[in-house]
Jmol script that loads the backbone (N, CA, C; Angstrom):
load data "model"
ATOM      1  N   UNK A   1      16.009  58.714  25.882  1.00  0.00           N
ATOM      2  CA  UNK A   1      14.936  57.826  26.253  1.00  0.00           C
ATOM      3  C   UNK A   1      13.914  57.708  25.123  1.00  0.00           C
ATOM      4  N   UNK A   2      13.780  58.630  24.499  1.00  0.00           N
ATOM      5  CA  UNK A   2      12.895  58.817  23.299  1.00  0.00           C
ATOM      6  C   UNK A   2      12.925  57.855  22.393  1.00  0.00           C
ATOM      7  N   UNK A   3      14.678  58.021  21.778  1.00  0.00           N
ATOM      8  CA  UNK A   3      15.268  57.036  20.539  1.00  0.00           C
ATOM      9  C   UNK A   3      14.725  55.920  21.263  1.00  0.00           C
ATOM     10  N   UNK A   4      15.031  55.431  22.327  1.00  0.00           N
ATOM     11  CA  UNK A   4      14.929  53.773  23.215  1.00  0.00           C
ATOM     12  C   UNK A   4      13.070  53.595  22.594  1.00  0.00           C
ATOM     13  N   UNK A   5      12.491  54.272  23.221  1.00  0.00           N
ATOM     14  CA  UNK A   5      10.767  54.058  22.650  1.00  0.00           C
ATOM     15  C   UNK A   5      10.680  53.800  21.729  1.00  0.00           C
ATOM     16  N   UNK A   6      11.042  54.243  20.705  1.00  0.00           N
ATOM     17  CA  UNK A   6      10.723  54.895  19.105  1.00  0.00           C
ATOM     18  C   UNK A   6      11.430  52.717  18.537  1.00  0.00           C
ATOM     19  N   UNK A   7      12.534  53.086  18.904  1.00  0.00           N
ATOM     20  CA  UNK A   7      13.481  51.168  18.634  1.00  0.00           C
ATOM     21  C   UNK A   7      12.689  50.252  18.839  1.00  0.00           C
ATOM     22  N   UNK A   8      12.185  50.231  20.309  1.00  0.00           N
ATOM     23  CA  UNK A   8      11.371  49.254  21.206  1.00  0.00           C
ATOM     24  C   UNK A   8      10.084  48.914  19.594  1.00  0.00           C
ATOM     25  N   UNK A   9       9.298  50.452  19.335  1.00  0.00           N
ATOM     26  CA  UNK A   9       8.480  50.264  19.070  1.00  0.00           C
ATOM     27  C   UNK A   9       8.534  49.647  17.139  1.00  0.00           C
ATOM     28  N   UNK A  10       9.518  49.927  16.844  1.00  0.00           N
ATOM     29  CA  UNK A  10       9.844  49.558  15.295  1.00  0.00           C
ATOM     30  C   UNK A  10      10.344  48.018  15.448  1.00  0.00           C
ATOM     31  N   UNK A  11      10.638  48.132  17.044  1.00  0.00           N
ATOM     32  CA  UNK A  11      11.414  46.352  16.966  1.00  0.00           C
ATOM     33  C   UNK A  11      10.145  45.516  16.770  1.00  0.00           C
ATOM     34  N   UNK A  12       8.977  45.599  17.692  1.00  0.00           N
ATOM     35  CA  UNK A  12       7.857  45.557  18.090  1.00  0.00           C
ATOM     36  C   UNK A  12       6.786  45.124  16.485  1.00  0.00           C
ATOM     37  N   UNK A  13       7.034  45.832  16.045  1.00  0.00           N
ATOM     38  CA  UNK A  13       6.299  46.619  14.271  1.00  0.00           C
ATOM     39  C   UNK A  13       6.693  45.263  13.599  1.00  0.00           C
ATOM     40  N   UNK A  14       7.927  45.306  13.594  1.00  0.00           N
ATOM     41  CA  UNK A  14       8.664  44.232  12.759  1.00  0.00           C
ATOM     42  C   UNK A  14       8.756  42.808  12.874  1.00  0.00           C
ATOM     43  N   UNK A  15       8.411  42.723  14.509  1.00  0.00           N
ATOM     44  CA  UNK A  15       8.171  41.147  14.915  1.00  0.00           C
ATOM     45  C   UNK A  15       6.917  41.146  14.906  1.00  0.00           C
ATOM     46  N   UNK A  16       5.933  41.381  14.570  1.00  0.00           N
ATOM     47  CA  UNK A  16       4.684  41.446  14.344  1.00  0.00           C
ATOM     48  C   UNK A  16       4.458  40.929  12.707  1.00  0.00           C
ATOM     49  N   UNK A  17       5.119  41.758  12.458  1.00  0.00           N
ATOM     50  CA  UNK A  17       4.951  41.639  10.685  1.00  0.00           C
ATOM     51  C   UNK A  17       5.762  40.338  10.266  1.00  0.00           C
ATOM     52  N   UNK A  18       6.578  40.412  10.439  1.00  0.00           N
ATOM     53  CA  UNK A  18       7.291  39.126  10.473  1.00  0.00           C
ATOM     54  C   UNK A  18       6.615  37.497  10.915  1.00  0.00           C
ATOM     55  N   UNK A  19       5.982  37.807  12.049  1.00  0.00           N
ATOM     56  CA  UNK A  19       4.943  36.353  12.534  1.00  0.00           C
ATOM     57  C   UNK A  19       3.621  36.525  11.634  1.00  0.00           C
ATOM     58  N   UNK A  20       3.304  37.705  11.197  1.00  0.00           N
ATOM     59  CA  UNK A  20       2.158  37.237  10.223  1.00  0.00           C
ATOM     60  C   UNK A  20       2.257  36.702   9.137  1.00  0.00           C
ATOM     61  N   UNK A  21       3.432  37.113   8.117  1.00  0.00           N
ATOM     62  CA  UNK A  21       4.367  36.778   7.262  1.00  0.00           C
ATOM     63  C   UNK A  21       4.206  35.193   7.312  1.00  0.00           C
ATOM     64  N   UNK A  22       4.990  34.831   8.352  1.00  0.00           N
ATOM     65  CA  UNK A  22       5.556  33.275   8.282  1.00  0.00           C
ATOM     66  C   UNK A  22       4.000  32.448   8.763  1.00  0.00           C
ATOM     67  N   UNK A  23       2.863  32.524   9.855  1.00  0.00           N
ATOM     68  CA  UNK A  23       1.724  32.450   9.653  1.00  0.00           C
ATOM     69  C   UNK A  23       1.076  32.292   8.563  1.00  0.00           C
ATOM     70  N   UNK A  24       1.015  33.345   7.543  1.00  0.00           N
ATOM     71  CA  UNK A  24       0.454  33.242   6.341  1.00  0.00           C
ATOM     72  C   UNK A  24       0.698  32.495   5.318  1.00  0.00           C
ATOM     73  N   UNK A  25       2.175  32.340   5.614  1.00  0.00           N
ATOM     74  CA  UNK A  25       3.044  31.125   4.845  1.00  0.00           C
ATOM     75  C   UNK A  25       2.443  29.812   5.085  1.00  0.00           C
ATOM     76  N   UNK A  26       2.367  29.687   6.595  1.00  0.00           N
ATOM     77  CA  UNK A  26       2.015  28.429   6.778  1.00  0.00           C
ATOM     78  C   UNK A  26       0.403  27.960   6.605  1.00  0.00           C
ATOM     79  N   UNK A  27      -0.505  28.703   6.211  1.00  0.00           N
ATOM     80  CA  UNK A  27      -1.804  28.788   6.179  1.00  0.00           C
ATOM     81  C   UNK A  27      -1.535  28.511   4.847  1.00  0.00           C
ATOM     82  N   UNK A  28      -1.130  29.160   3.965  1.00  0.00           N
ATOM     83  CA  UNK A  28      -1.162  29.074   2.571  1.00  0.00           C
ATOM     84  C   UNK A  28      -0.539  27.457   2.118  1.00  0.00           C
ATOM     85  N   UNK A  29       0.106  27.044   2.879  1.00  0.00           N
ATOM     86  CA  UNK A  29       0.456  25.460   2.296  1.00  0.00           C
ATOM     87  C   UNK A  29      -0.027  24.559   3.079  1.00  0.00           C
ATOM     88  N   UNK A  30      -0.698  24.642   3.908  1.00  0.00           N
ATOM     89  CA  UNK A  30      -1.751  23.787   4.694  1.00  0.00           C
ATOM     90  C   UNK A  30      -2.632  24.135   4.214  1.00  0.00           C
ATOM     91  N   UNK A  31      -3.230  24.842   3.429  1.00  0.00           N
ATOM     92  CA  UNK A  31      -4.653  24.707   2.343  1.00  0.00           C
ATOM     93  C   UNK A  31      -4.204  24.305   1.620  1.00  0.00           C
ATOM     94  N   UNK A  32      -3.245  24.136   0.628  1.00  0.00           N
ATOM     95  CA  UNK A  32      -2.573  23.386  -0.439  1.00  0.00           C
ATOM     96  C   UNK A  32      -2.595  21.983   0.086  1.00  0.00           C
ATOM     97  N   UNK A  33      -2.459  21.401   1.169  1.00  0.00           N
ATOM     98  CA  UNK A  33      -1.904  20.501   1.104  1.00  0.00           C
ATOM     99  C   UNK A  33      -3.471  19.436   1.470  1.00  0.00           C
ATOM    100  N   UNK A  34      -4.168  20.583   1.860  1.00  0.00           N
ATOM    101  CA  UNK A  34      -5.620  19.742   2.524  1.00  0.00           C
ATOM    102  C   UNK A  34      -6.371  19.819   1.148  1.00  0.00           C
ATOM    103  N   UNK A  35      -6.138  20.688   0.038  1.00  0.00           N
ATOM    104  CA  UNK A  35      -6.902  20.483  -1.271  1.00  0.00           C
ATOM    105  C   UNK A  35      -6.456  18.898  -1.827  1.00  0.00           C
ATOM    106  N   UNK A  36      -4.973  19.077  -1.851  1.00  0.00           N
ATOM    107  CA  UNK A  36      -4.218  17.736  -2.303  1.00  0.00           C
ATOM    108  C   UNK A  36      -4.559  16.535  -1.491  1.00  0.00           C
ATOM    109  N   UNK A  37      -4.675  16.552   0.068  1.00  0.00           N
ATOM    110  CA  UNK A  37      -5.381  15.688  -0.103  1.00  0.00           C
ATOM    111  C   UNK A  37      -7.215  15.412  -0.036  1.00  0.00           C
ATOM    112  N   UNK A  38      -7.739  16.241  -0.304  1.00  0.00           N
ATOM    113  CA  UNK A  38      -9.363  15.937  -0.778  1.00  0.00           C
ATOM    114  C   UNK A  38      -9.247  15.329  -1.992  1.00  0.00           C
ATOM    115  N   UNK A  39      -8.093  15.510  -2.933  1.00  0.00           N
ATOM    116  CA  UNK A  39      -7.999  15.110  -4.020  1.00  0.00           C
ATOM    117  C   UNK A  39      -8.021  13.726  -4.417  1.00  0.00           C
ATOM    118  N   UNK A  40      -7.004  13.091  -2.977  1.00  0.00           N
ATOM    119  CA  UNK A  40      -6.428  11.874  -2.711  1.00  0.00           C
ATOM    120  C   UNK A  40      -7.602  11.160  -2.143  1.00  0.00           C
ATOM    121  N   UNK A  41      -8.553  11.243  -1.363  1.00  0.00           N
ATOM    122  CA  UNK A  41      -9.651  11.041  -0.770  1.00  0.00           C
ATOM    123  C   UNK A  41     -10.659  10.891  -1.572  1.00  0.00           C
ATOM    124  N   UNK A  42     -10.762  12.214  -2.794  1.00  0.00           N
ATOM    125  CA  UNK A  42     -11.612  11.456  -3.873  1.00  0.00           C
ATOM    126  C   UNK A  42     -11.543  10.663  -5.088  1.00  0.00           C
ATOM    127  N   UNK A  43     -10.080   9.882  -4.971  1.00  0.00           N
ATOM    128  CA  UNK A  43      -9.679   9.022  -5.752  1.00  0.00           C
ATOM    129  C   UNK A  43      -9.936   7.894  -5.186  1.00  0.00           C
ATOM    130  N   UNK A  44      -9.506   8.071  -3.854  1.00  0.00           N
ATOM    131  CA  UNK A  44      -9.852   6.508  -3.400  1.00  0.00           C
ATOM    132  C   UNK A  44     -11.089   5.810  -3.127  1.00  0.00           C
ATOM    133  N   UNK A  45     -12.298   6.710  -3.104  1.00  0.00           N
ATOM    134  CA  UNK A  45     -13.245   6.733  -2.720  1.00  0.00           C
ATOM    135  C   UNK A  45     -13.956   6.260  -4.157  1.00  0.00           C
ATOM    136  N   UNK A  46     -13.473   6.709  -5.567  1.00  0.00           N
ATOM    137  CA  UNK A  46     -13.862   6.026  -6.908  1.00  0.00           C
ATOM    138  C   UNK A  46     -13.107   4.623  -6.834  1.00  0.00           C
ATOM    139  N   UNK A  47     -12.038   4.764  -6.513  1.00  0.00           N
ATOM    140  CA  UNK A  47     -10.889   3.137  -6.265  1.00  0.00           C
ATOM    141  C   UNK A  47     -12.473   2.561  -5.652  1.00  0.00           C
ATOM    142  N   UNK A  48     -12.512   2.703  -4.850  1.00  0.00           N
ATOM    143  CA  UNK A  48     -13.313   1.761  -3.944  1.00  0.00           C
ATOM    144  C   UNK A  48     -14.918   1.253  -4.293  1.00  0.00           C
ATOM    145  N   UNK A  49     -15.267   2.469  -5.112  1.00  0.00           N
ATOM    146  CA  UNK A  49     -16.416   2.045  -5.834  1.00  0.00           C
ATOM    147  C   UNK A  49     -16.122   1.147  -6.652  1.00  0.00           C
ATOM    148  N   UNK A  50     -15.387   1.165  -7.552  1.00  0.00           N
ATOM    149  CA  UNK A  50     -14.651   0.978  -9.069  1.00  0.00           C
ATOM    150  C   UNK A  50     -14.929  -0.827  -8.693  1.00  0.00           C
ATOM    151  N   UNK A  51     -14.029  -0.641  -7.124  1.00  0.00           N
ATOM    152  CA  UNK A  51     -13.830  -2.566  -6.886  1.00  0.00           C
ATOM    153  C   UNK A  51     -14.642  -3.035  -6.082  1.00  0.00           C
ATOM    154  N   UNK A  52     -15.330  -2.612  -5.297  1.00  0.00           N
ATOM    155  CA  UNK A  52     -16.923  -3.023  -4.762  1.00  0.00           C
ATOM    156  C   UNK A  52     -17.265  -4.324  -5.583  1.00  0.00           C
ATOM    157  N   UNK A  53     -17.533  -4.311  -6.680  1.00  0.00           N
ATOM    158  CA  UNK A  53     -18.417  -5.521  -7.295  1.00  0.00           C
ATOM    159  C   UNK A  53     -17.218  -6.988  -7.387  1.00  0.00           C
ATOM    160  N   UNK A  54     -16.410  -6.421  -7.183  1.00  0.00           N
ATOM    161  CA  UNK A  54     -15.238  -7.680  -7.165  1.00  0.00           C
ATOM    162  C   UNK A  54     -15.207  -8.827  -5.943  1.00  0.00           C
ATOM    163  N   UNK A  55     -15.969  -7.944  -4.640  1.00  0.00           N
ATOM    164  CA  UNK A  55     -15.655  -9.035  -3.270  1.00  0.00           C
ATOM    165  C   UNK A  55     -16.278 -10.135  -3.471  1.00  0.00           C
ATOM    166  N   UNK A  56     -17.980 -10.319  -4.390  1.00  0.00           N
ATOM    167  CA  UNK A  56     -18.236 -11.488  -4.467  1.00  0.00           C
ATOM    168  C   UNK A  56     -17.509 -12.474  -5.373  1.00  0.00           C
ATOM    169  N   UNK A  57     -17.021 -11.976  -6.351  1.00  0.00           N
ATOM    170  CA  UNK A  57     -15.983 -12.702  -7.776  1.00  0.00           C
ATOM    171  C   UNK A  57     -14.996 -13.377  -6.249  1.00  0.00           C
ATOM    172  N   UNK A  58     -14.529 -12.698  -5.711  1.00  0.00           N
ATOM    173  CA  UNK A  58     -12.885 -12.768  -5.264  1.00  0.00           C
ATOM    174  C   UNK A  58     -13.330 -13.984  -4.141  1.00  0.00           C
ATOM    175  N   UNK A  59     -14.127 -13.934  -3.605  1.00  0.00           N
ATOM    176  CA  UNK A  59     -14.748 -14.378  -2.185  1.00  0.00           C
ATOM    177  C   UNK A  59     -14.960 -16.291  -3.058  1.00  0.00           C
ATOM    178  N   UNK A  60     -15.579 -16.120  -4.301  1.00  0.00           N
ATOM    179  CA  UNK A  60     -15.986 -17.364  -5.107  1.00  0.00           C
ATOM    180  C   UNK A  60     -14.549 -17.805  -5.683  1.00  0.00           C
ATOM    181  N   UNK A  61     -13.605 -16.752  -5.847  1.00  0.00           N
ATOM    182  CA  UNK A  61     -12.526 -17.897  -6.412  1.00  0.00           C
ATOM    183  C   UNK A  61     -12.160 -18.470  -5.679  1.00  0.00           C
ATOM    184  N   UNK A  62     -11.809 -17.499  -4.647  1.00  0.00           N
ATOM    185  CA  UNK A  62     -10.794 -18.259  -3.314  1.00  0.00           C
ATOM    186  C   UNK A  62     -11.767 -19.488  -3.103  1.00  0.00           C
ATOM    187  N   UNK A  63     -12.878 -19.365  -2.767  1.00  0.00           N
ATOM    188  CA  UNK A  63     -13.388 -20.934  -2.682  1.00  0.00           C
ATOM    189  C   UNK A  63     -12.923 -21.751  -3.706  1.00  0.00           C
ATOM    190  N   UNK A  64     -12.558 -21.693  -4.921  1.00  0.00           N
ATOM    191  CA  UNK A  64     -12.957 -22.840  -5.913  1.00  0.00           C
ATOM    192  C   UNK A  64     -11.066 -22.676  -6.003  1.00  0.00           C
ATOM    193  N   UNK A  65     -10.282 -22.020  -5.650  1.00  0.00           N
ATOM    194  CA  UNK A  65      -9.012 -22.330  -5.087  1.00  0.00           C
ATOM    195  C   UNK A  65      -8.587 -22.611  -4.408  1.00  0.00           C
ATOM    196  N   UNK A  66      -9.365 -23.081  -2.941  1.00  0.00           N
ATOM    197  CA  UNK A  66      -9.079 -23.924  -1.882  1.00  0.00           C
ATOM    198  C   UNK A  66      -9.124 -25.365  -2.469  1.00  0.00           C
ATOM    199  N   UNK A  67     -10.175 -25.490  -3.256  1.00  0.00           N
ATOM    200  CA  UNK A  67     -10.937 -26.756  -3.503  1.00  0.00           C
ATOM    201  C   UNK A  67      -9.799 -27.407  -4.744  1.00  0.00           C
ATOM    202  N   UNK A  68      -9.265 -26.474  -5.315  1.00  0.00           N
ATOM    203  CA  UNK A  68      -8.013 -26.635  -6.553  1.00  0.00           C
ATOM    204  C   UNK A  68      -6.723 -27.108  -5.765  1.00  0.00           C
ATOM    205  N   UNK A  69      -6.595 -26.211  -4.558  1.00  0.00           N
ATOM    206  CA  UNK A  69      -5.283 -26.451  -3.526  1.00  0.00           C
ATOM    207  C   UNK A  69      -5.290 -28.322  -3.326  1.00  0.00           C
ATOM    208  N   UNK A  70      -6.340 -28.336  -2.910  1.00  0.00           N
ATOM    209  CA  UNK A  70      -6.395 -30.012  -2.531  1.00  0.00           C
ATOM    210  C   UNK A  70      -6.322 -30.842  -3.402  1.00  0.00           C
ATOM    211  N   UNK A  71      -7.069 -30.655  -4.683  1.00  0.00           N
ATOM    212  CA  UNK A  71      -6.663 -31.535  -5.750  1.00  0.00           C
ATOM    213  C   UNK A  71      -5.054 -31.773  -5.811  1.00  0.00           C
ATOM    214  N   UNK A  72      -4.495 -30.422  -6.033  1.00  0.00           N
ATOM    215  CA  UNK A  72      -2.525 -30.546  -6.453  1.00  0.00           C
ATOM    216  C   UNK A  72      -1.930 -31.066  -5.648  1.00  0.00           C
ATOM    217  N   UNK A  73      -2.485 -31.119  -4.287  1.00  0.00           N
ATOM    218  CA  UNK A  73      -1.856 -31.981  -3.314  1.00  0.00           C
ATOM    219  C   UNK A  73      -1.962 -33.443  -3.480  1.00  0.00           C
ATOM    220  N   UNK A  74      -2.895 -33.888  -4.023  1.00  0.00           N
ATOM    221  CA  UNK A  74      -3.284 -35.639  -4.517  1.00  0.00           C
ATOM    222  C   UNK A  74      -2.476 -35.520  -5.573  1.00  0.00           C
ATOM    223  N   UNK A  75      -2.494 -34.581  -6.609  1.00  0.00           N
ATOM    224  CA  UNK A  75      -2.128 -34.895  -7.793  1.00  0.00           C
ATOM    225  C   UNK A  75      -0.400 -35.040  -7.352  1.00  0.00           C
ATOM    226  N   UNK A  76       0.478 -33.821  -6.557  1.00  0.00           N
ATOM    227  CA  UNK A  76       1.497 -34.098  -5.878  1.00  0.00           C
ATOM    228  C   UNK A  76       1.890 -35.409  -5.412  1.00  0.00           C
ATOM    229  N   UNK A  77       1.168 -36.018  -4.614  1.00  0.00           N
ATOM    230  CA  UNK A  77       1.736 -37.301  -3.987  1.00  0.00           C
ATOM    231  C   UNK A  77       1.540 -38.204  -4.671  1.00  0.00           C
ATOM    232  N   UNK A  78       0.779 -38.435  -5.732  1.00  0.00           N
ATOM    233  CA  UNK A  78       0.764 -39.203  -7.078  1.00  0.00           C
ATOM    234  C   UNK A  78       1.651 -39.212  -7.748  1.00  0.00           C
ATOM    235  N   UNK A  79       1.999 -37.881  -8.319  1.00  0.00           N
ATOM    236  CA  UNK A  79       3.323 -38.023  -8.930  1.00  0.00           C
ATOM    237  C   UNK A  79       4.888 -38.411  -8.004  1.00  0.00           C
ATOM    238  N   UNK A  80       5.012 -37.764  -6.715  1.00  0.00           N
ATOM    239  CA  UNK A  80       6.089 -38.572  -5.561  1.00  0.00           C
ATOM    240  C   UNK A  80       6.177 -39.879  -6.233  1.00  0.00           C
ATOM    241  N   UNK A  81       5.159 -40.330  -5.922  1.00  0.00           N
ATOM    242  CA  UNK A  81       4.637 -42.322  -5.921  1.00  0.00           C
ATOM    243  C   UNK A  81       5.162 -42.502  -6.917  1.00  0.00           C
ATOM    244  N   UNK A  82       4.979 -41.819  -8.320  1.00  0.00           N
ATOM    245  CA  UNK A  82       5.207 -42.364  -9.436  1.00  0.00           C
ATOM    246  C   UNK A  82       6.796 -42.013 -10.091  1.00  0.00           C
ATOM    247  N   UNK A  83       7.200 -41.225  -9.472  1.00  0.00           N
ATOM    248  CA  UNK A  83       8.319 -41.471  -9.397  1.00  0.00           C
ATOM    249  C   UNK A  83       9.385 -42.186  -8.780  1.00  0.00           C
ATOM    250  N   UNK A  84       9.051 -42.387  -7.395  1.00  0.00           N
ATOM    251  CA  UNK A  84       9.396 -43.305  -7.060  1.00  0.00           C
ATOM    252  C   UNK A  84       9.954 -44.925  -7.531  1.00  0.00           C
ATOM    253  N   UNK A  85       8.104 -45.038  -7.989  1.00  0.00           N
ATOM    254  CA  UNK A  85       8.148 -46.343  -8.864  1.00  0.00           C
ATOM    255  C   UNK A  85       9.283 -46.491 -10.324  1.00  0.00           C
ATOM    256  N   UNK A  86       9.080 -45.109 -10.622  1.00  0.00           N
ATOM    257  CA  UNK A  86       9.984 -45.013 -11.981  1.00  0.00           C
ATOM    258  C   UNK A  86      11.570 -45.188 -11.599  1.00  0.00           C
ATOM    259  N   UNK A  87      11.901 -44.856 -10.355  1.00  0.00           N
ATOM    260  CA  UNK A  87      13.349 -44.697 -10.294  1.00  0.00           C
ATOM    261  C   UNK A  87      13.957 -46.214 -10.040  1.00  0.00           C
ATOM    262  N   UNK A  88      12.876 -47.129  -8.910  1.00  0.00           N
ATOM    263  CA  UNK A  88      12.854 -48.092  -8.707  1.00  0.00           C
ATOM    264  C   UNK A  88      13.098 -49.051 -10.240  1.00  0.00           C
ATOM    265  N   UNK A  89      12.203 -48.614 -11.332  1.00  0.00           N
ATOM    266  CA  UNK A  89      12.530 -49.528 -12.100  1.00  0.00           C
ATOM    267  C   UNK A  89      13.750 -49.018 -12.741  1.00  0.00           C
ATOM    268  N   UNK A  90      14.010 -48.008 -13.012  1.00  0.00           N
ATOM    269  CA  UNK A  90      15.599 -47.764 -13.670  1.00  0.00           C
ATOM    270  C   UNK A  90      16.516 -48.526 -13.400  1.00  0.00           C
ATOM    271  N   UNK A  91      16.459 -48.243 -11.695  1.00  0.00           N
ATOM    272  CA  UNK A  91      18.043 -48.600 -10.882  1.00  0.00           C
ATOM    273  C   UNK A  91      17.390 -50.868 -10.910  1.00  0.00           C
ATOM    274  N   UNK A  92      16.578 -51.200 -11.068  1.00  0.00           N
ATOM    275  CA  UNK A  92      16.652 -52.497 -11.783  1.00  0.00           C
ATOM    276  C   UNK A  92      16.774 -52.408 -13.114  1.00  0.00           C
ATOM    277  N   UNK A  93      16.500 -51.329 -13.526  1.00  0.00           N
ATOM    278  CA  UNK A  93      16.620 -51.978 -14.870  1.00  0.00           C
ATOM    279  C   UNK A  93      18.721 -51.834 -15.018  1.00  0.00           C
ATOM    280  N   UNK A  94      18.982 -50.970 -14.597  1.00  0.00           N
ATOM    281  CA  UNK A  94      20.185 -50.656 -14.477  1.00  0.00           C
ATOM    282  C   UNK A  94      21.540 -51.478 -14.488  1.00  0.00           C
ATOM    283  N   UNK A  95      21.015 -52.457 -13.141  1.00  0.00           N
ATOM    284  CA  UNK A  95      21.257 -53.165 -12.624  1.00  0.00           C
ATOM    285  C   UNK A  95      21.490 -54.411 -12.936  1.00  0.00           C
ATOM    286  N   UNK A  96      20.203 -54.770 -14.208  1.00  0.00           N
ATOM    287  CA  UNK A  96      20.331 -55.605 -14.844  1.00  0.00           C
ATOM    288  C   UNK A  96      20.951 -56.178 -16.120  1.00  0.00           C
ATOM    289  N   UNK A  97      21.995 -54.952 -16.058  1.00  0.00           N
ATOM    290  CA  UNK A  97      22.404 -54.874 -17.485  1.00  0.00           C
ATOM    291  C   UNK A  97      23.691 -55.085 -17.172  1.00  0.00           C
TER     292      UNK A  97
END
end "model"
wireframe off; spacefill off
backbone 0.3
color backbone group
């Protein structure tokens, strides 16, 4: 009955040591991984300063590229037209020969 105690208690010892072991493991790369990302957090956080002054630039092109969009669309159906006209005169001129 003795040996049985003495087992129990080394089994006991060892699964103890063993869960602190793998615990400690896992503590040790979950601080690794929360440094890595503070790291990531304070990159983006300069990213974001860095482009701050850009929303008004970006906010003014897109306007003056809406306003560009519509021009190419006239300038588009102008050229349609004018091709048109051009093919029209080929296939007479074509025609006439």
């Amino acid at each position: 009955m003795e040996l049985l105690t003495w087992l129990t208690i080394i089994y006991a010892v060892i699964l103890v040591l063993t869960l602190a072991v793998g615990l400690i493991a896992i503590l040790t790369t979950l601080m690794s991984v929360a440094k890595k990302l503070g790291a990531i957090s304070a990159g983006l956080q300069v990213v974001e300063q860095n482009t701050a002054p850009l929303n008004a630039g970006v906010e003014q092109l897109n306007g003056s590229l809406g306003g560009l969009a519509g021009g190419l669309m006239v300038a588009e159906s102008s050229f349609a037209s004018a091709n048109e006209h051009l093919q029209e005169t080929l296939d007479a001129v074509t025609v006439a020969r």
